[in-house]
N, C-alpha and C positions, 0 to 999 in steps of 0.2 A: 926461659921467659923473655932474655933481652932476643932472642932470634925470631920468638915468635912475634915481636912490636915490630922488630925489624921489616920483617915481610909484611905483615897488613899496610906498615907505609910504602914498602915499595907497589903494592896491591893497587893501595887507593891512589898513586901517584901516576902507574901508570893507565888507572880508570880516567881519573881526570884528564891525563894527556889524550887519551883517546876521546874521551867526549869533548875537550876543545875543537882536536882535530877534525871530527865528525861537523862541530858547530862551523867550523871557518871553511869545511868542507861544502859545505851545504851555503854557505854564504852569510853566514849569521851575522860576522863581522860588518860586512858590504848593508845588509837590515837595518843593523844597530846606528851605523853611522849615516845612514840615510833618516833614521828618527832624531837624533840629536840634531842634525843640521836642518832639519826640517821644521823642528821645534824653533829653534835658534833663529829662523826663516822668517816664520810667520810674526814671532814676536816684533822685529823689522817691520815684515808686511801692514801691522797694525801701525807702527809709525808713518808710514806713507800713507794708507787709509786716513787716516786721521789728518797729516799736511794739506793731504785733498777735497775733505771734506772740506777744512775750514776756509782755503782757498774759495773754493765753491760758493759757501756761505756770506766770504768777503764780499764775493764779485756778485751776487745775488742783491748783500744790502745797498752795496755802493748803487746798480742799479734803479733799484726800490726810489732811494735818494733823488735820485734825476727823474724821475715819473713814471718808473713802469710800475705797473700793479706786479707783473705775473713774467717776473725773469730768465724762470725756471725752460719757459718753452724755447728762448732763444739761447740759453747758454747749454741746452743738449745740443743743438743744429752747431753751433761755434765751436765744443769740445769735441764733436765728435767730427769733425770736417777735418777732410785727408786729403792729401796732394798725392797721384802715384807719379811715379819719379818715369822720366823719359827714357825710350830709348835710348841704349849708351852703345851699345853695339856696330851701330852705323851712326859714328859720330858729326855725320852731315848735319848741318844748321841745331845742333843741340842747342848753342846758345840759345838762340829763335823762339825752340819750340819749349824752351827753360822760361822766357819770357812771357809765353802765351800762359803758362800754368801758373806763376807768381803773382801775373797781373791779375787771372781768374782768380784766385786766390784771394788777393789782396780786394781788389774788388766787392766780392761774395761779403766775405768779414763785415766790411765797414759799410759795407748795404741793409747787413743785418743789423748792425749797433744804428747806425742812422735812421731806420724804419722802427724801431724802439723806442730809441730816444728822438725824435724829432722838433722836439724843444731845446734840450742840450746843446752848449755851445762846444767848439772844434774842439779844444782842448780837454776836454770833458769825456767827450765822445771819443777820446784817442786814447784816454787814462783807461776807458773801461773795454776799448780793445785790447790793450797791451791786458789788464786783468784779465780777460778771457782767454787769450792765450798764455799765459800763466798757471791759469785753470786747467787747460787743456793739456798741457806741459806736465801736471803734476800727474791728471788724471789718466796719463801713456805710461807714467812710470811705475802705479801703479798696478794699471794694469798688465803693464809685460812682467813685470815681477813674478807678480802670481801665477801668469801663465807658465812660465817656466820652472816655477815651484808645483806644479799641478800636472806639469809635462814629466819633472823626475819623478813626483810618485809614483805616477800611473805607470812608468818603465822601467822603476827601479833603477835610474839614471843614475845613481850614487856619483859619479864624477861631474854630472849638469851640477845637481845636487851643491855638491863643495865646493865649484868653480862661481857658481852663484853665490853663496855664505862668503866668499873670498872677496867680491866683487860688491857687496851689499854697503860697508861701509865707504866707498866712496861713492856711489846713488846716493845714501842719506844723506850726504857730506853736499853733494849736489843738489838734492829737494831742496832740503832746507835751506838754500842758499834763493832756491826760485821765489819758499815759504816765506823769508823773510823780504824778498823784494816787490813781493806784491802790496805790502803796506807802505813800502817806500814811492812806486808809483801813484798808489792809493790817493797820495799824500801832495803829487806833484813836484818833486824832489829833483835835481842835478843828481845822476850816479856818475860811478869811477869811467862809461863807456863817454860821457859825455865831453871827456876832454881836448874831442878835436873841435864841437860845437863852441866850447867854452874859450878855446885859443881863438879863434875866428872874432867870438863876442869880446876879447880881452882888446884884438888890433882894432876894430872899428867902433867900439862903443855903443854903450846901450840905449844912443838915441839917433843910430843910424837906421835909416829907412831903407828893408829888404825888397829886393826885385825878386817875382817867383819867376823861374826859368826854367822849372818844372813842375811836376806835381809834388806838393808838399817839401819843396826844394829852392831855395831859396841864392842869390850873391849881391855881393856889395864891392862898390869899387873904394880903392884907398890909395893910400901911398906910403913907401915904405924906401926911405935911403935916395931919396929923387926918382922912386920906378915906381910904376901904374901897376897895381894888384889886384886882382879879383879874387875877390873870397866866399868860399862853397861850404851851405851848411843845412842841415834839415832844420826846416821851418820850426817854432818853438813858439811858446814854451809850449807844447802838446807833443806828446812823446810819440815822435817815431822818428825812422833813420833815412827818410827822403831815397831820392837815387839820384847820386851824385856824379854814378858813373854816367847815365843819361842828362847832366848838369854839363859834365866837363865837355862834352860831347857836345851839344848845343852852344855853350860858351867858344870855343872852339871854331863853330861856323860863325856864329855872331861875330867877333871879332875879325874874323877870315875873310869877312866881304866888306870889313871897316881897313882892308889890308893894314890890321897891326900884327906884328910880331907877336909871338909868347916865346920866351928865353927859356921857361923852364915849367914844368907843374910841380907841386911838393902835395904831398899827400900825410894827413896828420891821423892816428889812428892810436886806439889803448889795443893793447898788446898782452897776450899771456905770459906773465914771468915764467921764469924756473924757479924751483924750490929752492930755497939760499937766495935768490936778487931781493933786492931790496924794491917796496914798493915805490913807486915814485920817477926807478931810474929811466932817464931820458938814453934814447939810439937812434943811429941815423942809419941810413943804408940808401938800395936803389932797388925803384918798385914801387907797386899800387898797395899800400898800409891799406889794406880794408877786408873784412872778415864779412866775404860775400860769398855766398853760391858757384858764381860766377858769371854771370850777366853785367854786375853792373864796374866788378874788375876788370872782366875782359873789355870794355867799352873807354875805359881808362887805359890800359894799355893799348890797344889799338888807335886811341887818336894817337896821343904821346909817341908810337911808331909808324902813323900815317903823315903826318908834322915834323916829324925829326926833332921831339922835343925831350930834352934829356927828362927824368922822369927819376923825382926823390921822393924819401919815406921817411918821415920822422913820428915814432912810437915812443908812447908813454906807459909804463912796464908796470903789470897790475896782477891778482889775483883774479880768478874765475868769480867766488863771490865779492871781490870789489870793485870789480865790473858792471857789476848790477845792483849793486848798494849804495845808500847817501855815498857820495863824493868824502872824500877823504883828503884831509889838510894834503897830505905828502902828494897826491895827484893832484889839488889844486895848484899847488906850489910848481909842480912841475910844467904847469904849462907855460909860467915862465920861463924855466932854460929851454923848452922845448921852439920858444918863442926866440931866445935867444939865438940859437941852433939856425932856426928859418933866417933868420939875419943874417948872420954869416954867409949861408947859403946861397940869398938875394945879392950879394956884395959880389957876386961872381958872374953874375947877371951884365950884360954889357947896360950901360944905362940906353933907354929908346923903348925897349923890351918890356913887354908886361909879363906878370905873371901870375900864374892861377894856385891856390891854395886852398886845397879841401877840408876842409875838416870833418871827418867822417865817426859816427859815431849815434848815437838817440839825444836827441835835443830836450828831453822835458826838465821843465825847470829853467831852459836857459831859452831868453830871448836871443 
């Protein structure tokens, strides 16, 4: 009797080993695990569906709000508007023709929100571009999600598959970080990027009167330690990030046929921490602090080494979403020693010497 249990378990033991083998042979494993992460997938996909919709719906009422009846037809033409990226191959006049597509770009946008709203005042008109691209912002992410969720099934990609599910929670971690800064725009708000705006506003005060020296780009003269200072900021409170590098560039020649000197430019900018810095910490270095493309960096670099003019960076050390969320005590605070920092710096200055100071960053919220 015990011989004959015996054998039926080794029977069925090695049935089952064989039907596993058959199943992993056939790929049932590689099936199975493409339905679980699949599942696990979409339930994600419904949370970006859903940051986008309301997005959409935000940027729809804010609209509504300022006069449009019917929002709907201009914020498809906004969401769905694409830049294709230049040749890189023959990196002759990339700059240039980088310039020719931003301005298109830039241009297109605020043609369409202007022709909309054509009652609306500047500041108004800049809050519900930044919400459109926001909109647009969310409405990419989820739609490449799903494409590539819709690519593994159809291939049986299992490795697209789980390299997407692996990668899912920091996209969320990112939407929601857009999700929640569209109500902070919404709203007309200072964020964490605004701290180079904010230091510039801190040295000359909030009843100096801006010279614009570009488009949507603004400087103010001051004095700092007995030296003549120019200071560079996008135009406020309406949110956007001016071109400073086309500022410093034209300050530059201005000054150049008034034959004064520039000792130095300093460059002020919020910075992506490392996980463990603490938010707030103030760094200095050498170089253009500015989170560009590259048009309006390299245009800052370039005077700065057509001039022979040493060229500083002082950065105020932030997270991704405190970048783009109300301003935060610990970045406020910071632009004090950051301010401090520039002092010192100015102190090296021969006096006679002026000097240019950017503050680079989205102005809304701060005059």
């Amino acid at each position: 009797m015990s011989s004959t249990i015996t054998d039926w378990i080794s029977a069925i033991s090695q049935l089952a080993f064989l039907v596993i083998f058959l199943l992993l042979f056939m790929g049932f494993n590689q099936k199975f695990q493409i339905y679980v992460s699949s599942r696990n997938i979409k339930l994600k996909l419904g949370v970006l569906e859903r940051m986008m919709n309301e997005s959409q719906s935000k940027t729809a009422s804010y609209m509504r709000n300022l006069g449009l009846e019917q929002p709907e037809k201009v914020m498809e033409k906004g969401i769905n508007y694409f830049v294709i990226e230049p040749v890189n191959i023959e990196p002759t006049d990339i700059i240039k023709r980088m310039d020719v597509l931003f301005s298109t770009r830039e241009e297109r946008l605020e043609g369409l929100v202007k022709e909309a709203l054509p009652n609306a005042g500047k500041v108004e008109r800049s809050l519900a571009s930044t919400a459109l691209e926001i909109s647009a912002a969310l409405t990419f992410v989820y739609k490449y999600v799903r494409h590539l969720l819709i690519t593994g099934q159809k291939t049986n990609n299992w490795i697209l598959i789980m390299q997407l599910e692996m990668v899912l929670p920091m996209i969320i971690k990112q939407a929601e970080a857009y999700s929640k800064a569209l109500d902070v725009f919404l709203e007309g708000k200072p964020i964490g990027d605004g701290a180079g705006p904010l230091l510039v506003q801190r040295i000359v005060g909030p009843s100096a009167t801006p010279i614009e020296i570009v488009k949507d780009t603004v400087y103010y003269e001051s004095q700092i330690d007995n030296r003549k200072v120019y200071l560079i900021k996008a135009s406020g409170p309406e949110s956007n990030v001016g071109h400073p590098g086309f500022a410093v560039e034209e300050l530059l020649k201005k000054l150049g046929e008034r034959n004064e000197k520039v000792g130095m430019i300093i460059t002020v900018d919020a910075a992506l921490k490392l996980e463990g810095e603490n938010t707030g910490e103030v760094a200095e270095g050498a170089g253009a602090a500015i989170g560009d493309a590259g048009p309006e960096k390299i245009r800052i670099e370039r005077a700065a080494s057509i001039n022979g003019i040493p060229l500083h960076a002082v950065i105020v050390k932030m997270g991704m979403e405190e970048a783009i969320l109300t301003m935060k005590k610990e970045i406020c605070d910071a632009v004090d020693v950051a301010l401090e920092r520039i002092k010192e710096l100015i102190k090296k200055v021969p006096e006679g010497h002026s000097i240019i100071i950017a503050g680079i960053g989205n102005s809304v919220g701060i005059l």
